[in-house]
C-alpha positions in Angstrom: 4.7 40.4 3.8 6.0 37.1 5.8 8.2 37.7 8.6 11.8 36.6 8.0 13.1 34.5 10.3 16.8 34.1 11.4 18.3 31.0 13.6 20.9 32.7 16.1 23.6 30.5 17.7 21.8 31.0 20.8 18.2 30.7 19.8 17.4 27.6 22.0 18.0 29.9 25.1 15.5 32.7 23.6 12.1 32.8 25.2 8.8 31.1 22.7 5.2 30.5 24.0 4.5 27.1 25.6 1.3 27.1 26.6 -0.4 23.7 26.2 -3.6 25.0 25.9 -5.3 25.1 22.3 -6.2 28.5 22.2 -8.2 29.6 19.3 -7.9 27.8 16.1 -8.3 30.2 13.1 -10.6 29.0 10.1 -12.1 26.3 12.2 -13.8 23.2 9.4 -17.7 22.9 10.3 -17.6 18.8 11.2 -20.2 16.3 12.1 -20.6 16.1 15.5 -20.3 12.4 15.2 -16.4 13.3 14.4 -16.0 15.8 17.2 -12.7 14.3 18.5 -11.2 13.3 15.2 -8.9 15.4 12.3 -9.9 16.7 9.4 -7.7 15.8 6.3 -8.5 19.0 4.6 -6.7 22.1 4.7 -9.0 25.4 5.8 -7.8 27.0 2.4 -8.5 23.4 0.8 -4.7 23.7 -0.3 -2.3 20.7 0.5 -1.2 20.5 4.3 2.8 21.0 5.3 4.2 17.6 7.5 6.4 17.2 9.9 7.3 14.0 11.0 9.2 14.2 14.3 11.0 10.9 15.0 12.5 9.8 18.7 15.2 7.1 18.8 14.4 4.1 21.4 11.9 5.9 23.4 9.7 4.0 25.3 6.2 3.6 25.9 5.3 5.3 28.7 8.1 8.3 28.4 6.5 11.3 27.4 3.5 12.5 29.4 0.6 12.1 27.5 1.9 8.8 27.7 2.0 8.6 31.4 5.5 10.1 31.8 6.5 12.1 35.0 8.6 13.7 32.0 7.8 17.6 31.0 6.8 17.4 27.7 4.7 20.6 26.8 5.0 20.6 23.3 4.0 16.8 22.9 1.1 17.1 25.4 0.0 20.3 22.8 0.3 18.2 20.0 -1.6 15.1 21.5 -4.3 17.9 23.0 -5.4 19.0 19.2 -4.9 15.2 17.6 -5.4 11.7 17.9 -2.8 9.3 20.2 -2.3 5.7 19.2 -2.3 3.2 22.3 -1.8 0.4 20.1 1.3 1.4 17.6 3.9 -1.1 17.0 8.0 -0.5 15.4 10.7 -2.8 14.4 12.5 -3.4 17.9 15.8 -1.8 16.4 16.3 1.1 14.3 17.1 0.9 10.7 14.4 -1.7 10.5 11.9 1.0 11.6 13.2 3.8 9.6 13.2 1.4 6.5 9.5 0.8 7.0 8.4 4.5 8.2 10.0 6.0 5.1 8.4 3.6 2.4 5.3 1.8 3.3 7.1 -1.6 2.8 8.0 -4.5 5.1 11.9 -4.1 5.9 12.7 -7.8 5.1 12.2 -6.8 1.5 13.2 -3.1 2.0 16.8 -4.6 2.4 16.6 -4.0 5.7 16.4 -7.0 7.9 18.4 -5.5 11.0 21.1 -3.1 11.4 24.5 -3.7 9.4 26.2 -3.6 12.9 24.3 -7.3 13.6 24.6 -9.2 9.8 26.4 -12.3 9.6 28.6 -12.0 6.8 26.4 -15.6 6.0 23.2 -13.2 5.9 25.0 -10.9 3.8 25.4 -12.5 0.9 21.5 -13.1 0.1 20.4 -9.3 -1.4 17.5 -8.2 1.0 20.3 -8.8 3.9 22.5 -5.6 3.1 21.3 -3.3 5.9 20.3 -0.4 3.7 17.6 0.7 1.9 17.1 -1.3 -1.1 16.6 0.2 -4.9 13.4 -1.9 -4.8 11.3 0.8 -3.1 10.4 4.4 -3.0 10.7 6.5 -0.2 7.8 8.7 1.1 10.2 11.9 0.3 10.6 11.2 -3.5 6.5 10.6 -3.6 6.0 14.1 -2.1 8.8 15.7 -4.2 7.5 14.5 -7.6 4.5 15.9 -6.2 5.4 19.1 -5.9 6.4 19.5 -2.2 9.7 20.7 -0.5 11.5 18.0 1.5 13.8 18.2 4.0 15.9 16.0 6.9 17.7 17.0 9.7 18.8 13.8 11.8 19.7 10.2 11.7 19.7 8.4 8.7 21.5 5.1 9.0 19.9 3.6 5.9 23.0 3.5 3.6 25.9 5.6 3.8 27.3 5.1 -0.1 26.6 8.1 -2.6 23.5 6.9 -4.0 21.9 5.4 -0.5 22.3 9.0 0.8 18.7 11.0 1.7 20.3 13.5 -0.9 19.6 11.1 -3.4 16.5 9.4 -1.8 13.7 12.3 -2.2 15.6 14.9 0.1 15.7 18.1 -1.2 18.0 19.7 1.6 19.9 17.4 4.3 21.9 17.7 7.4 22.4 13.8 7.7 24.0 11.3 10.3 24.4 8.4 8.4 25.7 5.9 11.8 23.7 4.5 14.2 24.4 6.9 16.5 26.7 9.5 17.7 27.7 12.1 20.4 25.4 14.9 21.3 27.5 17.5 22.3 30.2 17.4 19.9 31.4 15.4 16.2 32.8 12.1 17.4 31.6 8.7 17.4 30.1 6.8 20.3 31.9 3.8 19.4 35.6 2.8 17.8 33.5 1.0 15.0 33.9 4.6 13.7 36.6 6.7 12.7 34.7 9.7 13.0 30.9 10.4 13.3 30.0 10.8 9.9 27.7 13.6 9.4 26.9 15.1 5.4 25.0 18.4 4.2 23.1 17.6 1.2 25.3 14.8 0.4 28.8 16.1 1.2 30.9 15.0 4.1 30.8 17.8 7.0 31.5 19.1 9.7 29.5 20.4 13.0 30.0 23.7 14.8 31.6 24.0 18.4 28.0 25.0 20.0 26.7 22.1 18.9 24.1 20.0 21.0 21.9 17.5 18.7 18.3 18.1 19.3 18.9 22.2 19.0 21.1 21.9 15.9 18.4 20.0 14.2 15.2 22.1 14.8 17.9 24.8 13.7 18.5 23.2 10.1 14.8 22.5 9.9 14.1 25.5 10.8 16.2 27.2 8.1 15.8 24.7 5.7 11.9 25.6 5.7 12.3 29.0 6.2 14.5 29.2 3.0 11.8 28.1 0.4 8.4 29.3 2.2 7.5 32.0 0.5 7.4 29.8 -2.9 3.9 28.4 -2.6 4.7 25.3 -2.3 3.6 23.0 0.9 6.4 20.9 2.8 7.6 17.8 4.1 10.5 18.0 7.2 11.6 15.1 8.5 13.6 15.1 11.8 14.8 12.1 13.4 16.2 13.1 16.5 19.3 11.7 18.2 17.6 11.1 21.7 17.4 9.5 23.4 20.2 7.1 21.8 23.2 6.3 23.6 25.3 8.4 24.9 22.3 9.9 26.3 23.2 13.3 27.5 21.5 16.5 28.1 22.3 20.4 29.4 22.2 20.9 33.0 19.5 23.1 33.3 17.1 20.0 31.7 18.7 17.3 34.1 18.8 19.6 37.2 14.9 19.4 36.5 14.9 15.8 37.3 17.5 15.7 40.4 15.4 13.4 43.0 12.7 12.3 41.5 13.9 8.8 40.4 15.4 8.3 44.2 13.2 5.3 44.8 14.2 3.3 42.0 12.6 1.3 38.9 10.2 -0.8 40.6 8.8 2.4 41.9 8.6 3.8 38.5 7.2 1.4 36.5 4.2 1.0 39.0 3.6 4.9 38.7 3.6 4.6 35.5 1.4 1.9 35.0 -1.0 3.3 37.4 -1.0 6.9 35.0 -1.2 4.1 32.0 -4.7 3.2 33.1 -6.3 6.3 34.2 -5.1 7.6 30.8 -6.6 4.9 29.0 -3.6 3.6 27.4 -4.4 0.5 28.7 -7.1 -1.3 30.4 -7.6 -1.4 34.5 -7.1 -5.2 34.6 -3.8 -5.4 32.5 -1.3 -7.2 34.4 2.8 -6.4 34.6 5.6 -8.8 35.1 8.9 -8.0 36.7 11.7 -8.8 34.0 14.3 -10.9 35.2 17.5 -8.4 34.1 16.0 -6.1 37.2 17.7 -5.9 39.8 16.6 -5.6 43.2 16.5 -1.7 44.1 16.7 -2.4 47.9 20.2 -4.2 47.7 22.0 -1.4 46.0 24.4 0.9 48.2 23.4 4.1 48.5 26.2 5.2 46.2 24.7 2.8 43.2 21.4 4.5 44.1 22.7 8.0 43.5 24.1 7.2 40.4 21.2 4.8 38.8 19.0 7.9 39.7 21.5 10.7 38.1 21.5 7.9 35.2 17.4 8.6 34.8 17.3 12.3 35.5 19.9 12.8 32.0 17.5 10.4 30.0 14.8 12.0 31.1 16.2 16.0 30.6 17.1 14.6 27.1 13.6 13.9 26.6 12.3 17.3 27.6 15.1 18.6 25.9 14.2 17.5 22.9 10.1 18.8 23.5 11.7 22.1 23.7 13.4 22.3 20.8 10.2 20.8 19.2 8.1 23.6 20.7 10.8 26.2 19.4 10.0 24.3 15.8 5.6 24.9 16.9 6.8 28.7 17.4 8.5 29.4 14.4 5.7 27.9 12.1 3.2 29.6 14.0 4.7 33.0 13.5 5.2 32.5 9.8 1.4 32.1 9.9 1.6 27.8 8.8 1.1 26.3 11.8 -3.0 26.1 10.9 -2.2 24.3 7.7 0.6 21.5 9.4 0.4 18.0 10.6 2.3 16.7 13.0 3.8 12.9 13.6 5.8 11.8 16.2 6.9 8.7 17.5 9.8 6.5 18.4 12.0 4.0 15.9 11.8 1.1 18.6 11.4 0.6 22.3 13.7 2.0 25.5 17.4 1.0 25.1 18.5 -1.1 27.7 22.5 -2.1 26.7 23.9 -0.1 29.3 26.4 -1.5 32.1 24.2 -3.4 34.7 26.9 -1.9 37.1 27.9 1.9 35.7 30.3 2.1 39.4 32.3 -1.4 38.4 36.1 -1.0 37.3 34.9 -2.6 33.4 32.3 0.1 33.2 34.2 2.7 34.0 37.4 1.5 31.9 34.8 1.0 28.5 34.2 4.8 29.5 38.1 5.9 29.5 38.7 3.8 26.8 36.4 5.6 24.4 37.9 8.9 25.8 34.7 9.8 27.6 34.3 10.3 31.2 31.7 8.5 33.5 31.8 10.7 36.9 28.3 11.5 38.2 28.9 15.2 38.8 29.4 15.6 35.4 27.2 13.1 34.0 25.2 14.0 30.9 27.5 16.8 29.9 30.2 17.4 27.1 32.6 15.0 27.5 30.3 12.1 29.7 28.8 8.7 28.5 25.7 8.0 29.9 23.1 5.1 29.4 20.0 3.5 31.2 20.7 -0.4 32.5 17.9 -2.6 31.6 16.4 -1.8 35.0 15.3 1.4 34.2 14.8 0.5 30.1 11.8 -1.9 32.1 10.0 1.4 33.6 10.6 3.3 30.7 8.4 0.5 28.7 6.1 0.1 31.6 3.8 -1.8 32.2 5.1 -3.6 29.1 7.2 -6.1 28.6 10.8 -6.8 27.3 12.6 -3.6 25.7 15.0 -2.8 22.6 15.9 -5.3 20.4 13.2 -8.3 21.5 10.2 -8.5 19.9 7.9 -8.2 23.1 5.4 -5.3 23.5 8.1 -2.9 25.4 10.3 -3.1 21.9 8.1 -3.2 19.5 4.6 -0.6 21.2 5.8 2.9 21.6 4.2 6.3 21.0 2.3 7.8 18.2 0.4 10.9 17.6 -1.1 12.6 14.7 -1.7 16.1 15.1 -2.9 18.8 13.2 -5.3 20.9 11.0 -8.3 22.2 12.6 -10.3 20.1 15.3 -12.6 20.4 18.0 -11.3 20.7 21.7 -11.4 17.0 22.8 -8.7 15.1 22.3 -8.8 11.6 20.7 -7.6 8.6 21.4 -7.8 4.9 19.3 -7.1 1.5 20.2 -6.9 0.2 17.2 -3.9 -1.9 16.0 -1.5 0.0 13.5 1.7 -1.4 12.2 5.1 1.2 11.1 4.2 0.3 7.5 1.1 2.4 7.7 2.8 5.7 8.2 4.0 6.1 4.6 0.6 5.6 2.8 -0.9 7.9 5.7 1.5 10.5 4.9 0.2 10.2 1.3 -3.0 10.2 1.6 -2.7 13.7 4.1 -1.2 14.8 1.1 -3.1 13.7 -1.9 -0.4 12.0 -3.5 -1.4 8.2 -5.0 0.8 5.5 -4.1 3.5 4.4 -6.9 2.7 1.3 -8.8 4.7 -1.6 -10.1 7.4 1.0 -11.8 8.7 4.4 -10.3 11.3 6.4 -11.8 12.0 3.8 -14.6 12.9 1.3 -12.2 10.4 -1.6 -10.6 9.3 -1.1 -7.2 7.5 -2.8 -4.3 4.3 -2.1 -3.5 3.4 -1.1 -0.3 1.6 -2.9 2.5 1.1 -0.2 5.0 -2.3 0.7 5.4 -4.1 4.3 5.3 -4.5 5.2 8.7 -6.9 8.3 7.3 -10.2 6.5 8.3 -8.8 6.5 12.0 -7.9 9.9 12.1 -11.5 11.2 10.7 -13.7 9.0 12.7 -14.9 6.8 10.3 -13.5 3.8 11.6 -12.5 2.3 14.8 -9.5 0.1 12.8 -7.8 -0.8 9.6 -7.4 -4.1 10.5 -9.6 -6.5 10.3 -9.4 -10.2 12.9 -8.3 -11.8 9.5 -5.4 -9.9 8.6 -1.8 -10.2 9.9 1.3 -8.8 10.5 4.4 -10.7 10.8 8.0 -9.5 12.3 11.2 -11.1 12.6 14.6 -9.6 14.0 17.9 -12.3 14.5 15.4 -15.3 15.6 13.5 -12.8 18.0 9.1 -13.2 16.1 6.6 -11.6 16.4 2.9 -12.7 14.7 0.1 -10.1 15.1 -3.6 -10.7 14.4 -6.5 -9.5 15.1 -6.6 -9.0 19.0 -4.0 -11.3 19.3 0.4 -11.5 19.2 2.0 -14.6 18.2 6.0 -14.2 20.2 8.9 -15.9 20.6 12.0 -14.1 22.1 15.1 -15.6 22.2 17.8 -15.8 25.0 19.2 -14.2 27.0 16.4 -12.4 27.7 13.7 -14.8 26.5 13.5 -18.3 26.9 13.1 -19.2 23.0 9.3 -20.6 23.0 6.6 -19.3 21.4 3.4 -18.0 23.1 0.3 -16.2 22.9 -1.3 -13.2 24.1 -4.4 -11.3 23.5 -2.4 -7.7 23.8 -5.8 -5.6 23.8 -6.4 -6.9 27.1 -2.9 -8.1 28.4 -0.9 -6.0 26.5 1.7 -6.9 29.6 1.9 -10.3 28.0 1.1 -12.1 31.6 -1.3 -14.8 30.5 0.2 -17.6 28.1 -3.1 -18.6 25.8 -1.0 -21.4 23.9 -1.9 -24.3 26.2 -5.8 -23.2 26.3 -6.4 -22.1 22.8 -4.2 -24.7 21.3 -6.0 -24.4 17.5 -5.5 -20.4 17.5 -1.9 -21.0 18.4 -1.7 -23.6 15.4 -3.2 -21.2 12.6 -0.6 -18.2 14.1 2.5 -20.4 14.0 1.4 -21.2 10.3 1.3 -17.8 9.7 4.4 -16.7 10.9 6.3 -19.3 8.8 4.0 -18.0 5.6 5.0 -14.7 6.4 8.6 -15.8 6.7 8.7 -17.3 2.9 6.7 -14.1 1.6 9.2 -12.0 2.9 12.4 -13.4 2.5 13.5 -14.4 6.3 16.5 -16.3 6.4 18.2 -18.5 9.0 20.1 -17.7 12.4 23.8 -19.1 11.4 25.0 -21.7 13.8 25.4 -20.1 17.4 24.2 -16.6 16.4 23.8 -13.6 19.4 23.4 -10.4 18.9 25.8 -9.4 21.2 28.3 -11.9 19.7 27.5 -10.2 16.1 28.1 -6.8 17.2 31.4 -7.8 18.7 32.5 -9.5 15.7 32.2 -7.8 13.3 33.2 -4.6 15.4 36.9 -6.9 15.2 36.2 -7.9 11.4 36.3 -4.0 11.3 39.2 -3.3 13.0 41.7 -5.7 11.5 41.0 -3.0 8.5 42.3 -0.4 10.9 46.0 0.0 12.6 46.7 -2.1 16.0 46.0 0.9 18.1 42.1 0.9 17.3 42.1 -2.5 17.2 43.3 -2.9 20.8 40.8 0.0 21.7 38.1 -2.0 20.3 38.8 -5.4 22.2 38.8 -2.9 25.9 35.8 -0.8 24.6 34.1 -3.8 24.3 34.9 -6.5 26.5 33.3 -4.7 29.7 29.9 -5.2 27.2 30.8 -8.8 26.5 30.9 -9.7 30.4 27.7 -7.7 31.3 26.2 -9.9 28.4 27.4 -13.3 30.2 26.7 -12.2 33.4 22.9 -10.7 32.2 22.7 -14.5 30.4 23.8 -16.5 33.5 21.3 -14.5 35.6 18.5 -15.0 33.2 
């Protein structure tokens, strides 16, 4: 008979096994030994495998360890320890995009997705693919799997659509526990910014509410938890979908998880981007000879008062307890299907929806900081910093180390926004762990997924309607050994994001990243061997740089990518239509929105007139 099992209020303080070691691995596949490190896509009872698809929001590259991380991540390094790691993954540099094109296979230009609501010009807005949610055009990985005979289930972020038919309730979810913003507070219901009235959270589609002990990444595993518990006895195989809240602003963690990391970011980001560039290498993330640049947002570690050191260090040791925070509640997830006897027959993906963050206050001690802080209702003081009640961030200083020894971060389209994590885990394989350099696109997780599953890929018409068809790429080939990539020299990918490009092929990346942080020109890099982006190849290999260009504007017209308007920022979006918003409100939020947001509007100047 299966065990029941229960979620208690407390169970993220009960003890669970966390042993990263394999162990032994029941009903073991006899494989050729030419696929010793790879997985098998094939169940030891040849019935269909469960998924779990574990999500991070604006993780960087080198912030779990078996990325390099000085981050505890036990149930990660596990996971990585019995699959295959991705050193050459690439996201949308912000999240909807990424979510849009994780959950369907499709490019998010024509997903209806070309960026987050929060940055469309209401000019953008009125062409159909620029609505910022998911469009009725495509077919989400969940409705596949349903119609197919497995359970699904979400417990996270959404921020795909918010309206009753945009809803995951009504996009393949079976059971949901959904935030449908682009973010919200970890410790309690209320939003992170005044954009919102109120952090909008539903339960299978209805409006809801969260309980007092709430803390995000614990509440999630919990309604996973029960949410697969609930229908596991019926014989059918699942799908769980958790896209977790960190480490998204406000970044905040318990104590215990940030006491971990009290002093060990004391000699600033410089420091910790080399460290973890050096680990970058001897893991083989990246080669020996790749270079690093110093981004100009950095600031210069040695100038800061020992005050500002304190702080920009407590700043680190939250981000970096949310992270492990998160791993454990992961590993309490590992526990629970191992003692329900389903572990064997699951596979595991996690990654991130974009690079590291890096919108925090450049100065979190100045008076505007501190008064965006109040002004939200939240508190800044470093005591209590990362707690109920605090708002936290990273500065781009620390987003650089958390990308390292990439470049750029969040929102640009150089390698630190757009490379980022991925492991595939799962199902029985050998002892040594694997490890591909291969290029692989967000796209390709959806038609992955499938294939794990056994489920074809929709054609021209799904569910009465026309849909898309997908362009990801089965990443299956990778994951048993037969191939060392999907795609070939010829093939491209193309990515766009408010004017900010990027042009992938073959060994090469095609990049142009707009100002502040970039200087608006294109250029070339062979990323397998610089994935730093150091060395310019658009002056020596002018004809390459030619043909890519071309690309780019090819991809452009397949895909629907419209204009900048006249003097368009991102910032400058965000801000208007954050005061588009509140004229819709009363005078009181109104006001609180011009004070919330000014502090960011200044950082922004100063960060351009820097640059």
């Amino acid at each position: 008979m299966r065990k029941r099992f229960r979620v208690s209020p407390g169970a993220s303080d009960q003890p669970f096994a966390r042993s990263a070691g394999l162990g032994v691995l029941k009903h073991l596949l006899l494989l050729p030994l030419m696929f010793a490190s790879a997985i098998a896509l094939a169940t030891p009872d040849g019935g269909r495998p469960n998924i779990v698809f574990l999500l991070a929001d604006d993780l960087g590259y080198t912030d779990i360890a078996p990325y390099g991380a000085e981050v505890n991540t036990p149930s990660l390094s596990a996971l990585a320890e019995r699959g295959i790691r991705f050193t050459n993954y690439h996201t949308a540099a912000n999240c909807a995009p990424a979510r849009a094109m994780l959950l369907t296979g499709v490019n998010n230009h024509l997903a209806g997705v070309p960026n987050i609501p929060e940055m469309l010009a209401p000019e953008q807005r009125r062409h159909p693919n620029y609505q910022g949610v998911l469009g009725s055009n495509v077919v989400t990985v969940a409705t596949l799997l349903e119609s197919a005979g497995y359970n699904t289930y979400m417990a996270g972020k959404w921020h795909l659509g918010s309206a009753p038919d945009k809803r995951p309730s009504r996009r393949g979810f079976k059971r949901t526990f959904a935030l449908m913003d682009s973010g919200a507070d970890n410790w309690e219901q209320r939003p992170y910014l005044p954009i919102y009235r109120a952090a909008n959270w539903f339960a299978d589609g209805e409006r809801t509410s969260l309980p007092e002990d709430f803390y995000s990444s614990e509440f999630l595993v919990n309604r996973a938890i029960e949410f697969i518990d609930s229908n596991l006895s019926d014989g059918k195989p699942f799908f769980a979908y958790l896209p977790f809240q960190a480490v998204h602003i406000p970044v905040q963690a318990p104590q215990d998880f940030i006491d971990r990391y009290m002093g060990v970011y004391d000699e600033g980001w410089d420091a910790l981007r080399e460290s973890r560039r050096q680990r970058a290498i001897e893991i083989g993330l990246v080669p020996a000879s790749a270079g690093m640049k110093r981004m100009a947002s950095t600031q210069d570690w040695a100038s800061l008062t020992a005050e500002r050191k304190r702080y920009e260090a407590k700043r680190m040791a939250v981000y970096a307890g949310m992270i492990e925070a998160m791993d454990y509640h992961i590993g309490r997830l590992i526990e629970y299907l191992k003692t329900q006897g389903v572990y064997d027959n699951t596979v595991f993906i996690f990654t991130s929806d974009n690079g590291a963050e890096a919108s925090g206050p450049i100065d979190p001690l100045s008076f505007a900081s501190r008064r965006a802080s109040s002004n939200l209702g939240y508190h800044s003081d470093i005591e209590r910093l990362g707690l109920k009640g605090s708002y936290n961030s990273i500065s781009p200083s620390f987003a650089s180390a958390a990308a390292s020894p990439l470049s750029y971060y969040k929102f640009y389209a150089g390698e630190g926004g757009l490379r980022v994590p991925l492991i595939v885990s799962g199902l029985p394989i050998v002892a040594s762990p694997a490890l591909t350099n291969a290029f692989v696109w967000a796209t390709d997780i959806t038609p992955t997924i499938l294939s794990i599953a056994g489920v074809e890929r929709p054609g021209s018409r799904f569910g009465g309607r026309p849909v898309l068809p997908m362009s990801g790429r089965d990443l299956s080939p990778l994951i048993r050994g037969e191939a060392d990539h999907v795609y070939s020299d010829e093939d491209a990918v193309g990515y766009e994001l408010t004017g900010h490009v990027a042009f992938f092929q073959g060994e090469y990346k095609l990049v142009r990243n707009r100002p502040p942080g970039g200087d608006g020109e294109w250029h070339v890099y062979n990323i397998a061997s610089d994935p730093g982006e150091v060395i310019d190849l658009k002056d020596s290999e002018p004809a390459r740089f030619q043909q890519m260009v071309s690309g780019y504007e090819q991809f452009a017209r397949d895909n629907g990518v419209m204009p900048l308007p006249q003097g368009y920022t991102q910032s400058g979006q965000i801000l208007s239509n954050f005061l588009a918003a509140s004229l819709r409100l009363d005078i009181v939020v109104m006001l609180l929105t011009l004070l919330v947001l000014l502090p960011f509007v200044v950082a922004h100047r100063l960060k351009k007139s820097s640059d």
